[in-house]
C-alpha positions in Angstrom: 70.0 -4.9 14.4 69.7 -7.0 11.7 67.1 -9.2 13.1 64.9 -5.7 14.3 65.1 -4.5 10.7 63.9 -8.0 9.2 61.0 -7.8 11.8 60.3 -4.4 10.2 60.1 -5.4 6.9 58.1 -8.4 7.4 55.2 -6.4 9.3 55.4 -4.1 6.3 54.8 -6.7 4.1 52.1 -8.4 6.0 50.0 -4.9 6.0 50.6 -5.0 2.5 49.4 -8.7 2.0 46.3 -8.0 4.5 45.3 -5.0 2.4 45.6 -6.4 -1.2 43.8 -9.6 0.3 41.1 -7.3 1.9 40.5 -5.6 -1.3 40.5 -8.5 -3.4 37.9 -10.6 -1.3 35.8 -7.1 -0.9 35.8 -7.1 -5.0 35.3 -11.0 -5.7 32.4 -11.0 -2.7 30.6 -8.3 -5.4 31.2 -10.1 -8.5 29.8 -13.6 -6.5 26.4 -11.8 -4.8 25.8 -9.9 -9.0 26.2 -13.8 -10.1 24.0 -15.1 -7.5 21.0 -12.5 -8.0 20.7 -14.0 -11.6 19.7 -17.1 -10.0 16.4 -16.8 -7.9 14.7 -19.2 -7.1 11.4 -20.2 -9.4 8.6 -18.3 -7.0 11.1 -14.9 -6.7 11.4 -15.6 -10.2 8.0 -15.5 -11.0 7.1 -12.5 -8.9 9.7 -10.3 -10.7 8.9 -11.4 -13.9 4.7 -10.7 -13.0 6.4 -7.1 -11.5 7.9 -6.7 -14.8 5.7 -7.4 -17.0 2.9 -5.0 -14.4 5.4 -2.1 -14.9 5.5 -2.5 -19.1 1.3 -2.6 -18.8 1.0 0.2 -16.9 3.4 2.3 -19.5 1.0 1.2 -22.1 -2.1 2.1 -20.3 -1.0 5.8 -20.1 -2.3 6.6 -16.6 -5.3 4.2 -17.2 -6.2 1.2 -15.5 -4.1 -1.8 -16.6 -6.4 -4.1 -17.8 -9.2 -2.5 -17.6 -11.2 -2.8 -20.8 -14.0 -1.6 -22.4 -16.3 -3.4 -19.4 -14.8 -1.4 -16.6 -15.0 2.2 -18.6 -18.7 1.4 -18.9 -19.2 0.7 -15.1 -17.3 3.5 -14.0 -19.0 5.8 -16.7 -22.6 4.9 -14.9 -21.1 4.8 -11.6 -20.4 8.5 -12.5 -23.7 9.3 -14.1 -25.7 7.9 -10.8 -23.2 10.4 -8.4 -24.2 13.3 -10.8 -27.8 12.3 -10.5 -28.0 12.1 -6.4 -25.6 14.8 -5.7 -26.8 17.3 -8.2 -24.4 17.4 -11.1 -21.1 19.0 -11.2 -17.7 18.2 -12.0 -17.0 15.4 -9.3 -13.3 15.0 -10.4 -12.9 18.5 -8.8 -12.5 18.9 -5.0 -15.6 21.1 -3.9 -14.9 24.8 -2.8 -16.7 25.3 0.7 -17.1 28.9 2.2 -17.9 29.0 5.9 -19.4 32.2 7.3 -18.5 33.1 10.7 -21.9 33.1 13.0 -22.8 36.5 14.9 -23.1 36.8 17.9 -25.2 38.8 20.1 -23.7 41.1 22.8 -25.7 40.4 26.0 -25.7 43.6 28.6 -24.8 42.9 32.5 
């Protein structure tokens, strides 16, 4: 009796063990992959930081092209100006309105 009762207890306590040991290496296996993010290596690290530094231009350029400087706005105003010219004018930011009549038909007798 004795012996089924220490058998008992030491099952208990090995459940306990396995689940305090389970939890432990769950939490230290988080706190090692955080500590091993910091360290990429130099061409990760340089992509981020070009990622990074992308996203803080582009907050800056409010919408604008990043980068795009006063070279760009003047070929993109006379790209503009030479669509105006061949497709006769109008706001070309604006998707065009099309209106399609429906053709009519002729009844042909038997």
């Amino acid at each position: 009796m004795a012996l089924h009762r220490l058998f008992q207890l030491t099952s208990l306590l090995r459940s306990a063990v396995s689940v305090t040991l389970r939890r432990n290496v769950g939490l230290s296996a988080v706190v090692f992959n955080r500590a091993a993010a910091s360290d990429l290596d130099p061409v990760q690290k340089l992509f981020v930081d070009k990622i990074r530094d992308y996203r803080t231009k582009s907050k800056s350029a409010a919408g604008g092209v990043v980068d795009g400087g006063a070279a760009y706005e003047k070929s993109v105003s006379e790209e503009m100006t030479k669509l105006q010219r061949l497709y006769g004018g109008g706001d070309l930011v604006k998707f065009p309105d099309f209106k399609f009549q429906d053709p009519k038909y002729d009844e042909v007798a038997k």
